[in-house]
N, CA, C and O atoms as a printed pandas DataFrame, in Angstrom:
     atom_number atom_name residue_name chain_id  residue_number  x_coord  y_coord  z_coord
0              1         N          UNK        A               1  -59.753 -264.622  155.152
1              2        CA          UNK        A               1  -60.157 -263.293  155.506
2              3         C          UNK        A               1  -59.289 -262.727  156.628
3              4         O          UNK        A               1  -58.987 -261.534  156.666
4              5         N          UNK        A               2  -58.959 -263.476  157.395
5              6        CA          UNK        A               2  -58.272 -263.192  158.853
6              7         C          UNK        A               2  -56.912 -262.629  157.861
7              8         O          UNK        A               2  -56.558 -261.450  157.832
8              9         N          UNK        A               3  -56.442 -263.427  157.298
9             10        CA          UNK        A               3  -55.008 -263.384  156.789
10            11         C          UNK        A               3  -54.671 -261.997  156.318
11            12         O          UNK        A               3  -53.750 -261.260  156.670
12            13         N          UNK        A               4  -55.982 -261.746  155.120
13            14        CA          UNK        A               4  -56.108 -260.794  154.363
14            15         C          UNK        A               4  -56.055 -259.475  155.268
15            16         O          UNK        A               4  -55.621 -258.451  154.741
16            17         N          UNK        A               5  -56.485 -259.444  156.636
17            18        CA          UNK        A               5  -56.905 -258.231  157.362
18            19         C          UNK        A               5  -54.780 -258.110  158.432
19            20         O          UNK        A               5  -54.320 -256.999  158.698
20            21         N          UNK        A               6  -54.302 -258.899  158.647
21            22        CA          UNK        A               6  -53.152 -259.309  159.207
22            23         C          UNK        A               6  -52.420 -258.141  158.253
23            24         O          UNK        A               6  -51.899 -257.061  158.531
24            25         N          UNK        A               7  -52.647 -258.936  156.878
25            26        CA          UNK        A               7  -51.726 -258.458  155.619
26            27         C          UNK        A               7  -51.980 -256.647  155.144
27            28         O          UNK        A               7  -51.361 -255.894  154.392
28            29         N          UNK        A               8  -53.015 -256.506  155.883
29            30        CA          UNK        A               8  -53.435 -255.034  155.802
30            31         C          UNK        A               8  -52.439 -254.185  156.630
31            32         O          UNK        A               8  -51.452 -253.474  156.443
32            33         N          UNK        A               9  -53.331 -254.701  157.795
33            34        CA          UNK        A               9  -52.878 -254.142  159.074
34            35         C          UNK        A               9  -51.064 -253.647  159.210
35            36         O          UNK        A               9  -50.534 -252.562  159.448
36            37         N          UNK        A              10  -50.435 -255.207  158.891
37            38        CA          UNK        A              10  -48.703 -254.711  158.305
38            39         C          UNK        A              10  -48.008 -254.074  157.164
39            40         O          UNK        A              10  -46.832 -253.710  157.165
40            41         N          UNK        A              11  -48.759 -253.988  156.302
41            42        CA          UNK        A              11  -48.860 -252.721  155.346
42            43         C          UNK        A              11  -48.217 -251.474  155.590
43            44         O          UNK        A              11  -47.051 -251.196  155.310
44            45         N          UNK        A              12  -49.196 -250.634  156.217
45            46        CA          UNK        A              12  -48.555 -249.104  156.541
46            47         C          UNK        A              12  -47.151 -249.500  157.437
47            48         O          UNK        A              12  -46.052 -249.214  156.960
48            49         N          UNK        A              13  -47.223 -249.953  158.326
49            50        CA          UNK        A              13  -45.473 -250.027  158.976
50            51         C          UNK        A              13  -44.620 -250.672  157.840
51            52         O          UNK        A              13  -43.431 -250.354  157.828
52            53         N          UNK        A              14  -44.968 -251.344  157.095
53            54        CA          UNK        A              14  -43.734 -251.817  156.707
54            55         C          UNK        A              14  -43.496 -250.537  155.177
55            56         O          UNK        A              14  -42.481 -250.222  154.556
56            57         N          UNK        A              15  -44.540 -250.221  155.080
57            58        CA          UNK        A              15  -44.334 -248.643  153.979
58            59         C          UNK        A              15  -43.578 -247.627  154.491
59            60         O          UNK        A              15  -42.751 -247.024  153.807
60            61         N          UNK        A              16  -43.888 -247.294  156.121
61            62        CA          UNK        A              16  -43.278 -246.849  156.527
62            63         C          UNK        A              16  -41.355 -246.854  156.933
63            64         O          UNK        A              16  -40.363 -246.153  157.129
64            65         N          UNK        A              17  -41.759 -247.901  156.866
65            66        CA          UNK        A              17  -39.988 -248.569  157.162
66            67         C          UNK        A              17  -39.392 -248.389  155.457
67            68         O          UNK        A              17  -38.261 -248.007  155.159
68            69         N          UNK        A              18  -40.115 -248.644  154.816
69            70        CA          UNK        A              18  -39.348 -248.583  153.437
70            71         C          UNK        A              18  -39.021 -247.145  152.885
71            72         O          UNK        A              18  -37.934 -246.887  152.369
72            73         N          UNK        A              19  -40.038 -246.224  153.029
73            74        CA          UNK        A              19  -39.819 -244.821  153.263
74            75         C          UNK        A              19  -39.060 -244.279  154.022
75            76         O          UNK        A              19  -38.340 -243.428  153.499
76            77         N          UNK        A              20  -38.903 -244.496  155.392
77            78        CA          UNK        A              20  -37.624 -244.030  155.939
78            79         C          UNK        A              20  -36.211 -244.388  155.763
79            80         O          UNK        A              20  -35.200 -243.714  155.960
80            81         N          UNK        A              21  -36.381 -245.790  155.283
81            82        CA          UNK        A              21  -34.865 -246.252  155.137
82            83         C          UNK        A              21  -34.234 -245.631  153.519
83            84         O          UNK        A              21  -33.034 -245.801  153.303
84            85         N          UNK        A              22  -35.005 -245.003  152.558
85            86        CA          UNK        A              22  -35.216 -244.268  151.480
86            87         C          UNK        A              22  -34.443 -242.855  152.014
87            88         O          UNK        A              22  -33.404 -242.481  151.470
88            89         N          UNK        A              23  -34.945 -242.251  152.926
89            90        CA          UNK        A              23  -34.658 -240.730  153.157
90            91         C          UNK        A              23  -33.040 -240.817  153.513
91            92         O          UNK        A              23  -32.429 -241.702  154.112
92            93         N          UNK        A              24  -32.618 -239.706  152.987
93            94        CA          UNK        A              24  -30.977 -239.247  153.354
94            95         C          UNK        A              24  -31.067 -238.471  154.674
95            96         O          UNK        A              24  -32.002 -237.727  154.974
96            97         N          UNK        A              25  -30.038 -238.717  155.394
97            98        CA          UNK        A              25  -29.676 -238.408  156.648
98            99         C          UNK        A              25  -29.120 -237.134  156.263
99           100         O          UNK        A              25  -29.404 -236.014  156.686
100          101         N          UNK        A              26  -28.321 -237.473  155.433
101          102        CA          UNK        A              26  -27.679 -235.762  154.844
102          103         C          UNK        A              26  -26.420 -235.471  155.860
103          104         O          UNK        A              26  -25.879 -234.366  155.881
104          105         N          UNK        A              27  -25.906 -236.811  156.893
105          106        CA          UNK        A              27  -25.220 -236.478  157.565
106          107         C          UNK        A              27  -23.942 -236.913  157.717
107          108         O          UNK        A              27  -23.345 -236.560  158.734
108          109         N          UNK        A              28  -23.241 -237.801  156.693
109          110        CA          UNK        A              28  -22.574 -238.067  156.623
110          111         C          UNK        A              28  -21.506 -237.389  156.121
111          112         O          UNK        A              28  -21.593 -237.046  154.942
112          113         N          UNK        A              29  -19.774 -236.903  157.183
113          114        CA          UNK        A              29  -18.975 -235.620  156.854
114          115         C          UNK        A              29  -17.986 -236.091  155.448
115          116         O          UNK        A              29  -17.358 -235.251  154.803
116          117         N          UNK        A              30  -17.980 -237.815  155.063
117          118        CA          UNK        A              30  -17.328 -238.159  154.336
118          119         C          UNK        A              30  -17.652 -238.142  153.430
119          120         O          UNK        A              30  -16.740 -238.244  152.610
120          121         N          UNK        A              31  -18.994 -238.020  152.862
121          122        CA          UNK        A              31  -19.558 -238.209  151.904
122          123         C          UNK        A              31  -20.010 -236.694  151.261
123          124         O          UNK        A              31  -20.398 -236.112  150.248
124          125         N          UNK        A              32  -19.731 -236.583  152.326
125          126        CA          UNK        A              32  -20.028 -234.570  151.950
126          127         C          UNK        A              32  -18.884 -233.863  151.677
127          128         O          UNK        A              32  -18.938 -232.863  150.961
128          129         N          UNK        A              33  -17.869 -234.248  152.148
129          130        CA          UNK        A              33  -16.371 -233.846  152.027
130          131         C          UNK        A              33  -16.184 -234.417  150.266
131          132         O          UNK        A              33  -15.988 -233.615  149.353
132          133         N          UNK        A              34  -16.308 -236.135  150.024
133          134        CA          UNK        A              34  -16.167 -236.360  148.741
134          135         C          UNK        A              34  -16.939 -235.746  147.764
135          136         O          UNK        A              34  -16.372 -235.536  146.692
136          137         N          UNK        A              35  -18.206 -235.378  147.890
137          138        CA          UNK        A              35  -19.445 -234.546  147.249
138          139         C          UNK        A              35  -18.356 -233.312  146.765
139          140         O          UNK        A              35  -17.808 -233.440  145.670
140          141         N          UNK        A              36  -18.129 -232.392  147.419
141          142        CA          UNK        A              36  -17.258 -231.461  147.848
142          143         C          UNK        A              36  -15.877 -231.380  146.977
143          144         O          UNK        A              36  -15.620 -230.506  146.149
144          145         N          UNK        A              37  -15.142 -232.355  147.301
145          146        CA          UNK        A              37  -13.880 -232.763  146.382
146          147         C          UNK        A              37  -13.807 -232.643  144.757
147          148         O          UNK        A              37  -13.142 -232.019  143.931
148          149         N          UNK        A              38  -15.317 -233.997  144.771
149          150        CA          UNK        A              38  -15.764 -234.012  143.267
150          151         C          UNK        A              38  -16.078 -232.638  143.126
151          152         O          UNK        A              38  -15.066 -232.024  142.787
152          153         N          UNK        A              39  -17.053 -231.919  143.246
153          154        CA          UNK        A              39  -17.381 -230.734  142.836
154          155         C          UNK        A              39  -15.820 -229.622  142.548
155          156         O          UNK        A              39  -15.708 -229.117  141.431
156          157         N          UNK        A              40  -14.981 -229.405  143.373
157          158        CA          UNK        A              40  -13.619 -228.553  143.127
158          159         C          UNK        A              40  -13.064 -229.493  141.628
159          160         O          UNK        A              40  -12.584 -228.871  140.680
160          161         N          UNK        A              41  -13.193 -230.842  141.595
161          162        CA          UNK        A              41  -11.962 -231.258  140.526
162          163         C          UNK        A              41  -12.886 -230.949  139.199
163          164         O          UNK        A              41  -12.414 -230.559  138.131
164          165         N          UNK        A              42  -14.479 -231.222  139.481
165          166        CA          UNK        A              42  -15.118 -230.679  138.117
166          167         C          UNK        A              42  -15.215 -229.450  137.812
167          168         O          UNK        A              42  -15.501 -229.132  136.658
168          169         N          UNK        A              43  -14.991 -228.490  138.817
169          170        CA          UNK        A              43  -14.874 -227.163  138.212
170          171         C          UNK        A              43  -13.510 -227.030  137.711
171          172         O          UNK        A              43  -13.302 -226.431  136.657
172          173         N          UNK        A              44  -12.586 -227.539  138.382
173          174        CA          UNK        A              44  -11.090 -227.192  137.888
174          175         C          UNK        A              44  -10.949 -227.734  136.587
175          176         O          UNK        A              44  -10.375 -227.134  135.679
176          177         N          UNK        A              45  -11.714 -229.410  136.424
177          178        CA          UNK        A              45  -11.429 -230.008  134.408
178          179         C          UNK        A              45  -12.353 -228.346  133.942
179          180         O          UNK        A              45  -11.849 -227.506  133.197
180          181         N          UNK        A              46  -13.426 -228.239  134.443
181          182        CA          UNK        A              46  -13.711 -227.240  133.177
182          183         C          UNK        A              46  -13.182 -226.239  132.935
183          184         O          UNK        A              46  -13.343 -225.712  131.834
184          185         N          UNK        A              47  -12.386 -225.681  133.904
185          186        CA          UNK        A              47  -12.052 -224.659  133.674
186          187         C          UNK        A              47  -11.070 -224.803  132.767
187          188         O          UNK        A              47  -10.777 -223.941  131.938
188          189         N          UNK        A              48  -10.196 -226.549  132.958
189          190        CA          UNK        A              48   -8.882 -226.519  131.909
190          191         C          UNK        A              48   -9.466 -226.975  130.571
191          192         O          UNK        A              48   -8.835 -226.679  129.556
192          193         N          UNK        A              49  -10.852 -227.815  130.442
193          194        CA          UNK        A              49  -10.987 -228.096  129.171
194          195         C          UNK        A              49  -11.199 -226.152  128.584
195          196         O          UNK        A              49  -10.716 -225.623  127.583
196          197         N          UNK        A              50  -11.862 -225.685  129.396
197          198        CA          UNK        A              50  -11.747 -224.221  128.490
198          199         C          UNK        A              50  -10.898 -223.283  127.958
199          200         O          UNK        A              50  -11.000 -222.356  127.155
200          201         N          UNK        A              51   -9.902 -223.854  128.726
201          202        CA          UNK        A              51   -8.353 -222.929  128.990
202          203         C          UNK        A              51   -7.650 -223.380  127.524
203          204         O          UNK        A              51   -7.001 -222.659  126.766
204          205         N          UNK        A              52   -8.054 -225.084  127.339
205          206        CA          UNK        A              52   -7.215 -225.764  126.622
206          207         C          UNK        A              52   -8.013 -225.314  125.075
207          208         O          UNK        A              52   -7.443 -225.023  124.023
208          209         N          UNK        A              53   -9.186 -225.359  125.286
209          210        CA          UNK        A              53  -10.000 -224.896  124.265
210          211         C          UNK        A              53   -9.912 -223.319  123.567
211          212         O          UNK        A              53  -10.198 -223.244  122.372
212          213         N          UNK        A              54   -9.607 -222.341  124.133
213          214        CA          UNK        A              54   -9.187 -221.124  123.851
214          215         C          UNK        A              54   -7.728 -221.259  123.587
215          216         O          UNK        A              54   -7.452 -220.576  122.600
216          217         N          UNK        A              55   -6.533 -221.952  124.139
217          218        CA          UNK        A              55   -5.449 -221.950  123.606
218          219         C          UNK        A              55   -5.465 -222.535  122.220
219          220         O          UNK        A              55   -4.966 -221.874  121.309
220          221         N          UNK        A              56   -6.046 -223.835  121.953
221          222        CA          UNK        A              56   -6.116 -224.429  120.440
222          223         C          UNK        A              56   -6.569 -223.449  119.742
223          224         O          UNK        A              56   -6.051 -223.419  118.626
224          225         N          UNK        A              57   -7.694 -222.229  120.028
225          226        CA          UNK        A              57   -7.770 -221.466  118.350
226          227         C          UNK        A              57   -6.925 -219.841  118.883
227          228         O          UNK        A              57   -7.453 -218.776  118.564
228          229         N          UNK        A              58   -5.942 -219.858  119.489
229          230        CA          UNK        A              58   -5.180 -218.558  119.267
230          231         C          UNK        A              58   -3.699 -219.297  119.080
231          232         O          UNK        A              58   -2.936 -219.791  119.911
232          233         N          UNK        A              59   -3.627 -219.175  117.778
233          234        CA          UNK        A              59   -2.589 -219.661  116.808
234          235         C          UNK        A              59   -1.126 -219.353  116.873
235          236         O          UNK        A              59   -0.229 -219.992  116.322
236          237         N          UNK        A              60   -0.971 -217.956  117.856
237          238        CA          UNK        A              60    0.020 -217.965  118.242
238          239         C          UNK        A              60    0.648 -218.665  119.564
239          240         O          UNK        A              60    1.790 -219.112  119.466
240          241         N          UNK        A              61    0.031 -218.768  120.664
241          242        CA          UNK        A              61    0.580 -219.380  121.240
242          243         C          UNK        A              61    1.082 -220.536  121.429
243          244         O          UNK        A              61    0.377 -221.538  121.318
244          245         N          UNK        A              62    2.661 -220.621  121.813
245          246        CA          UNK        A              62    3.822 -221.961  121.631
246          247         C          UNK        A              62    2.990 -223.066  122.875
247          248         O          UNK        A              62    1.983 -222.960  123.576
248          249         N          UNK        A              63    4.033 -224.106  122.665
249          250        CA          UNK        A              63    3.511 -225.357  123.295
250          251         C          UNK        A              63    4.132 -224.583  124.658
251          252         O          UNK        A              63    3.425 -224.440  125.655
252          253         N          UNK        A              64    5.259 -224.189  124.616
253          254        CA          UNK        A              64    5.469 -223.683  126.670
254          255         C          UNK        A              64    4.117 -223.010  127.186
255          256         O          UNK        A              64    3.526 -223.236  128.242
256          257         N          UNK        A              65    3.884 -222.392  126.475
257          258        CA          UNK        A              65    2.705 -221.325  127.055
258          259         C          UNK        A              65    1.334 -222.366  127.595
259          260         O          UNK        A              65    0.571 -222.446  128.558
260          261         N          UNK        A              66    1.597 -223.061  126.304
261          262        CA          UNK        A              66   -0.382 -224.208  126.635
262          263         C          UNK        A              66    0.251 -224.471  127.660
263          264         O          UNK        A              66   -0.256 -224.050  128.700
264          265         N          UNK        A              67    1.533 -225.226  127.775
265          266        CA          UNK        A              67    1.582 -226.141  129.095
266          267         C          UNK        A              67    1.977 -225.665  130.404
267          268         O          UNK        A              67    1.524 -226.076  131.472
268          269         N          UNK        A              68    2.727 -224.900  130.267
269          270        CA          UNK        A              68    2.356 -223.771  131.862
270          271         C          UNK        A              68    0.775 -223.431  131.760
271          272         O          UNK        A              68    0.422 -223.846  132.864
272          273         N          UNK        A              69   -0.262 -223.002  131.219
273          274        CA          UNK        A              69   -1.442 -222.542  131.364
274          275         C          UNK        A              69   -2.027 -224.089  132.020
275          276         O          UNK        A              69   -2.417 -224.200  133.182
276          277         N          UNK        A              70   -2.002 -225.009  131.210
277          278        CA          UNK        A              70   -2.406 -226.553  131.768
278          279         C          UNK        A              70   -2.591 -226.906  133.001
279          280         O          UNK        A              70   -3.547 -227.225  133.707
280          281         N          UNK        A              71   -0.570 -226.681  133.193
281          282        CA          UNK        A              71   -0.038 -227.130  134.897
282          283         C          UNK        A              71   -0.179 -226.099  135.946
283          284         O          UNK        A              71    0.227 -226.350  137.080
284          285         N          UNK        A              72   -0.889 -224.606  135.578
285          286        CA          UNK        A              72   -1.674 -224.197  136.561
286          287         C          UNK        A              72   -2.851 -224.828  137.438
287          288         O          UNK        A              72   -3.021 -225.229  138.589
288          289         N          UNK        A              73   -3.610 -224.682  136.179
289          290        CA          UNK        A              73   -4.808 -225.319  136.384
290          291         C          UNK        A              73   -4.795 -226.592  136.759
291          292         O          UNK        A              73   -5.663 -226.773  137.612
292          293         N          UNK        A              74   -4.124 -227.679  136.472
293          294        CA          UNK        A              74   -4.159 -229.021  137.158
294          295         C          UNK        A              74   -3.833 -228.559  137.977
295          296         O          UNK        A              74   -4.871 -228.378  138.614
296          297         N          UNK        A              75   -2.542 -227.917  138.886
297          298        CA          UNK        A              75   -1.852 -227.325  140.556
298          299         C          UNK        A              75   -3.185 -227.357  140.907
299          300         O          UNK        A              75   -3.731 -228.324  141.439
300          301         N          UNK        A              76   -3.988 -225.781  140.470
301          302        CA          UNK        A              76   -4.845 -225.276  141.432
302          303         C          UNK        A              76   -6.145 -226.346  141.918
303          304         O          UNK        A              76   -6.860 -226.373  142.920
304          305         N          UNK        A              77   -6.086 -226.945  141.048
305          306        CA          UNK        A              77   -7.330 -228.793  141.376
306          307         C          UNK        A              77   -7.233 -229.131  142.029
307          308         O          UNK        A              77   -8.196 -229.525  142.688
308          309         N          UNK        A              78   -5.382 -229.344  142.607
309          310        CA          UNK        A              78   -4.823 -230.072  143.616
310          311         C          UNK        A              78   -4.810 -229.461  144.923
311          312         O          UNK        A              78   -4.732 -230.125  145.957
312          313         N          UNK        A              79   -4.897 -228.007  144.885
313          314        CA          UNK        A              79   -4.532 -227.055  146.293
314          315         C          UNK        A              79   -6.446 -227.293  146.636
315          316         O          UNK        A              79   -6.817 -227.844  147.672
316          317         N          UNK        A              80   -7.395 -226.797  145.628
317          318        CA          UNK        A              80   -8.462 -227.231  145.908
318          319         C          UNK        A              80   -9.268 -228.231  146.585
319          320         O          UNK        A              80  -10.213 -227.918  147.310
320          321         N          UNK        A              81   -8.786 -229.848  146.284
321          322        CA          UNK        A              81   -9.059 -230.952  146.604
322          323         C          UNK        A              81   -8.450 -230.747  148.025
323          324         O          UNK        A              81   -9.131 -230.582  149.037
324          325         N          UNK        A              82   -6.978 -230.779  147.978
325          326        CA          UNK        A              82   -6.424 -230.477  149.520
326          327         C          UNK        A              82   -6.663 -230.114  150.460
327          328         O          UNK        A              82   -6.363 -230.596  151.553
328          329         N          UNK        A              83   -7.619 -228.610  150.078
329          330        CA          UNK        A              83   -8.395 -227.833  151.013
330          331         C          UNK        A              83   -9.259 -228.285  151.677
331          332         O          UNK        A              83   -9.288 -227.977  152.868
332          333         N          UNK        A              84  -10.360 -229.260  151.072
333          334        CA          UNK        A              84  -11.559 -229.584  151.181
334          335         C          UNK        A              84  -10.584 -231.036  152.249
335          336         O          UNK        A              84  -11.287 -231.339  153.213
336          337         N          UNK        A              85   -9.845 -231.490  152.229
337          338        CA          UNK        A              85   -9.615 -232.900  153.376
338          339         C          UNK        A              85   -8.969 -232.269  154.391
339          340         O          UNK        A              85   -9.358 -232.705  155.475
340          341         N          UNK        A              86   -7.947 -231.220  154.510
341          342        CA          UNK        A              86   -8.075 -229.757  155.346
342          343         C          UNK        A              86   -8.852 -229.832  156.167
343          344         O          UNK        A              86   -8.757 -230.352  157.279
344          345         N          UNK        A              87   -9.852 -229.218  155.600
345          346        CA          UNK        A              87  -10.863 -228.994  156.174
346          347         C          UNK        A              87  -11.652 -229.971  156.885
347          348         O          UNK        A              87  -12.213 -229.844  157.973
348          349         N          UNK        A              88  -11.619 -230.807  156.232
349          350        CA          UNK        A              88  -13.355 -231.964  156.872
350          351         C          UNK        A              88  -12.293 -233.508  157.278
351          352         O          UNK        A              88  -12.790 -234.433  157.921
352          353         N          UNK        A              89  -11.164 -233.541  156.896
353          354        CA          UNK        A              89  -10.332 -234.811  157.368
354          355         C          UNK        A              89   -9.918 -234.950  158.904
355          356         O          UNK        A              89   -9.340 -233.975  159.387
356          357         N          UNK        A              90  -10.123 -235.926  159.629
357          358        CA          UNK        A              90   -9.968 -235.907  161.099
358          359         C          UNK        A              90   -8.372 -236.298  160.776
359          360         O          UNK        A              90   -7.531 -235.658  161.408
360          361         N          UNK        A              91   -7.987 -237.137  159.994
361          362        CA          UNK        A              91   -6.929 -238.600  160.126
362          363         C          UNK        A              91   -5.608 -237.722  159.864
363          364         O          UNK        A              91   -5.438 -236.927  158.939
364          365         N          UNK        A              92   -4.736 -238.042  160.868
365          366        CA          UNK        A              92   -3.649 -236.961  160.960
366          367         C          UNK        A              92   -2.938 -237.580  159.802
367          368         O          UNK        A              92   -1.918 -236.891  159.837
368          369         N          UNK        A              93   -2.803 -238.208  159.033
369          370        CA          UNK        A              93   -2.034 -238.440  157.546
370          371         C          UNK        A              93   -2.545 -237.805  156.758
371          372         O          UNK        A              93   -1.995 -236.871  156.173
372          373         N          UNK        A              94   -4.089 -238.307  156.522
373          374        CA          UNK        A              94   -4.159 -237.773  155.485
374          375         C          UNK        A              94   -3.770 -236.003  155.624
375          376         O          UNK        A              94   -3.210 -235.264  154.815
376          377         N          UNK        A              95   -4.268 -235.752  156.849
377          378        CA          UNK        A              95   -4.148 -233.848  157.012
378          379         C          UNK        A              95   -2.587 -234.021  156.824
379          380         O          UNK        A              95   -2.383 -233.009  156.153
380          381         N          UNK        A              96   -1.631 -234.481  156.929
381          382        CA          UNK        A              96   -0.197 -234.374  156.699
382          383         C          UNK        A              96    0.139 -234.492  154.929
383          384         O          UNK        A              96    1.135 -233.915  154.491
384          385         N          UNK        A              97   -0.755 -235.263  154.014
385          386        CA          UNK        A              97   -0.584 -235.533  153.086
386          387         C          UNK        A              97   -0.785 -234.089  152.347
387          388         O          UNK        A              97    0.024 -233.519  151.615
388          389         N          UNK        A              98   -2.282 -233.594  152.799
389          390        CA          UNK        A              98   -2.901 -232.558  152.211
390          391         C          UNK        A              98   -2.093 -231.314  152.900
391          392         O          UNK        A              98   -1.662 -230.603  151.992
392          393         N          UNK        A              99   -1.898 -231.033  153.602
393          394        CA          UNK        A              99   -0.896 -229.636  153.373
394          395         C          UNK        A              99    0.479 -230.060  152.602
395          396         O          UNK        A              99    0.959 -229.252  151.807
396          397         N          UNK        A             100    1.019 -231.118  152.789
397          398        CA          UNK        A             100    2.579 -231.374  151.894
398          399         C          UNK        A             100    2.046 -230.888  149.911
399          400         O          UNK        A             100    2.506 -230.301  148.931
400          401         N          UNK        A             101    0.836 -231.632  150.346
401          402        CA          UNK        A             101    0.222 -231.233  148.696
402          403         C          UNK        A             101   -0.396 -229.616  148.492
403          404         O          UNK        A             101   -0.249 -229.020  147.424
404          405         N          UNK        A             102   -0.849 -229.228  149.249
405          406        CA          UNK        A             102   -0.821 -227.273  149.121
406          407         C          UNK        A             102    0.293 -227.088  149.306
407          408         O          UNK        A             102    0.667 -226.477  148.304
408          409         N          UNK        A             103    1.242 -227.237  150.058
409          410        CA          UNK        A             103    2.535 -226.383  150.115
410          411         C          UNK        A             103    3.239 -226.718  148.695
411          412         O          UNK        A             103    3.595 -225.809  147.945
412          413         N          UNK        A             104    3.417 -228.107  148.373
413          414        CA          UNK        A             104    4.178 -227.887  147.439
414          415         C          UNK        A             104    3.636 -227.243  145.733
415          416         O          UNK        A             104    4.260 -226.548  144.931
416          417         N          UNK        A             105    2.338 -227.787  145.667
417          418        CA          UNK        A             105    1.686 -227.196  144.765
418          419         C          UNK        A             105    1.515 -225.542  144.855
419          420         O          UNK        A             105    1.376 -224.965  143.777
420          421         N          UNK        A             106    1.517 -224.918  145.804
421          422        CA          UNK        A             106    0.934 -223.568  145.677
422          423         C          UNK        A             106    2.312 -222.837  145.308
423          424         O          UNK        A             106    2.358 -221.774  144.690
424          425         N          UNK        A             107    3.397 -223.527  145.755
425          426        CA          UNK        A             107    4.837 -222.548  145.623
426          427         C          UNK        A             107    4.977 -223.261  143.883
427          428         O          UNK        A             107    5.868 -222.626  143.318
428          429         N          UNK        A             108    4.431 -224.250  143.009
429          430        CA          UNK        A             108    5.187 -224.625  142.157
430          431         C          UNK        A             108    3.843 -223.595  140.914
431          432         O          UNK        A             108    4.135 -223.262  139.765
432          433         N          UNK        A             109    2.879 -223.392  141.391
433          434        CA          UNK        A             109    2.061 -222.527  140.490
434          435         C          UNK        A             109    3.189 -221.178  140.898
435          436         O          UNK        A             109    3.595 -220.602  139.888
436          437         N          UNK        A             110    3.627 -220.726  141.980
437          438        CA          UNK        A             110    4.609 -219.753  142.021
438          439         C          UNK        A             110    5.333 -219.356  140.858
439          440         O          UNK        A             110    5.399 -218.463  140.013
440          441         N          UNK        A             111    5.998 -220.756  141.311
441          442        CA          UNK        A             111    7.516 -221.152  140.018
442          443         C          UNK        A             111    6.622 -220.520  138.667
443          444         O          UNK        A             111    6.569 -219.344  138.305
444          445         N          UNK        A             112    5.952 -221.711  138.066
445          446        CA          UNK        A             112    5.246 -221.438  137.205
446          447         C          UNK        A             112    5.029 -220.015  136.036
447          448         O          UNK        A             112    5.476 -219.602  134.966
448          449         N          UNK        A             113    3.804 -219.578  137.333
449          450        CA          UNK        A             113    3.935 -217.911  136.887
450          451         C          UNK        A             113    4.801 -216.841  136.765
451          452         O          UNK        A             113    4.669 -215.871  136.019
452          453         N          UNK        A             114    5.549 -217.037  137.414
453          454        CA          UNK        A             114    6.983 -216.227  137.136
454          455         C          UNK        A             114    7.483 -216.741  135.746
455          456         O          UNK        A             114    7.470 -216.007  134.759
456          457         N          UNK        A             115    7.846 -217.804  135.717
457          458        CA          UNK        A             115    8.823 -218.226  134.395
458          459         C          UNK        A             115    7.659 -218.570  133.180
459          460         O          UNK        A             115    8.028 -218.872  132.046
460          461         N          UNK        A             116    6.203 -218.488  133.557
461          462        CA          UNK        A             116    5.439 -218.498  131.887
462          463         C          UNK        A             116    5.608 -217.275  131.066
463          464         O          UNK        A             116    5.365 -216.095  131.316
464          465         N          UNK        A             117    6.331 -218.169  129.490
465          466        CA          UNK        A             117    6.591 -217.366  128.546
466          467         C          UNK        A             117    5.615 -216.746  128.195
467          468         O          UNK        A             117    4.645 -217.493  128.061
468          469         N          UNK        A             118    5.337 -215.334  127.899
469          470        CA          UNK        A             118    4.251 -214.516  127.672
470          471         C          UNK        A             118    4.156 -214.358  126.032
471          472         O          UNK        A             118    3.164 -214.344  125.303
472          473         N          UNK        A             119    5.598 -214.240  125.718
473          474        CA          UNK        A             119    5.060 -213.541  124.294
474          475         C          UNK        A             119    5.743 -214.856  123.139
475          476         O          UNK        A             119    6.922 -215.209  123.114
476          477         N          UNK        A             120    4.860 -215.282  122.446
477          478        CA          UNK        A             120    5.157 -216.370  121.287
478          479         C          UNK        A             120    6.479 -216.105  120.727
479          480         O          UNK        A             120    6.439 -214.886  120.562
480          481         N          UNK        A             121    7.084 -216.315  120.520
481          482        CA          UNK        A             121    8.758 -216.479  119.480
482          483         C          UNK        A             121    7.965 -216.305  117.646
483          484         O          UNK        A             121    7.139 -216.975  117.027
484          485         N          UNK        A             122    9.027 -214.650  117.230
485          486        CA          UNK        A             122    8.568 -214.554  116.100
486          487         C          UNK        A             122    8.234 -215.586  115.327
487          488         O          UNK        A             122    8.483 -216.553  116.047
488          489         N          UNK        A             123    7.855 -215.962  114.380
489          490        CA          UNK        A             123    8.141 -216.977  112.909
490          491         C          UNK        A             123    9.272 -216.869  112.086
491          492         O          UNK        A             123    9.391 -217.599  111.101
């Protein structure tokens, strides 16, 4: 009986401890930064699975065209992701990595758009 009342008594604290160690802090900047990351690269695949999906049924457009439209959209994933370690990265590399990767990506979507062929080559 004694035991049984012991085994009570430590009950609620230790529910308690299991419940709190359960709850998110919500405060972690790395995990929110990667949260963050993931979220830019899944909007950027969808946007290219859609891109890629509307190029397959308009019959005229050549393979240059899909693949400049492609290597936009992969660039802009990359200036995206970049942004976000930019932003929330303390570690002076990686922040050295991530602007070398916007700078060079944002001038090569440049390139890009200038030289994408617009109009299909007769038949």
């Amino acid at each position: 009986m004694v035991r049984r009342r012991r085994m009570i008594r430590a009950a609620p604290p230790i529910a308690l401890l299991l419940v709190l160690g359960a709850c998110d802090g919500g405060g972690d900047p790395v995990q929110q930064a990667l949260r963050e990351a993931s979220a830019a690269n899944q909007a950027a695949a969808t946007r290219t699975t859609a891109e890629m999906q509307a190029a397959a049924q308009t019959a005229d457009q050549t393979a240059d065209q899909a693949y400049v439209a492609k290597m936009i959209a992969n660039h802009e994933s990359a200036v995206a992701t970049a942004r976000v370690a930019l932003r929330d990265s303390r570690d002076p590399e990686i922040r050295r990595m991530a602007q070398s990767v916007v700078d060079a990506q944002t001038r090569e979507i440049a390139e890009l758009k200038a030289w994408a062929p617009t109009v299909a080559p007769a038949n």
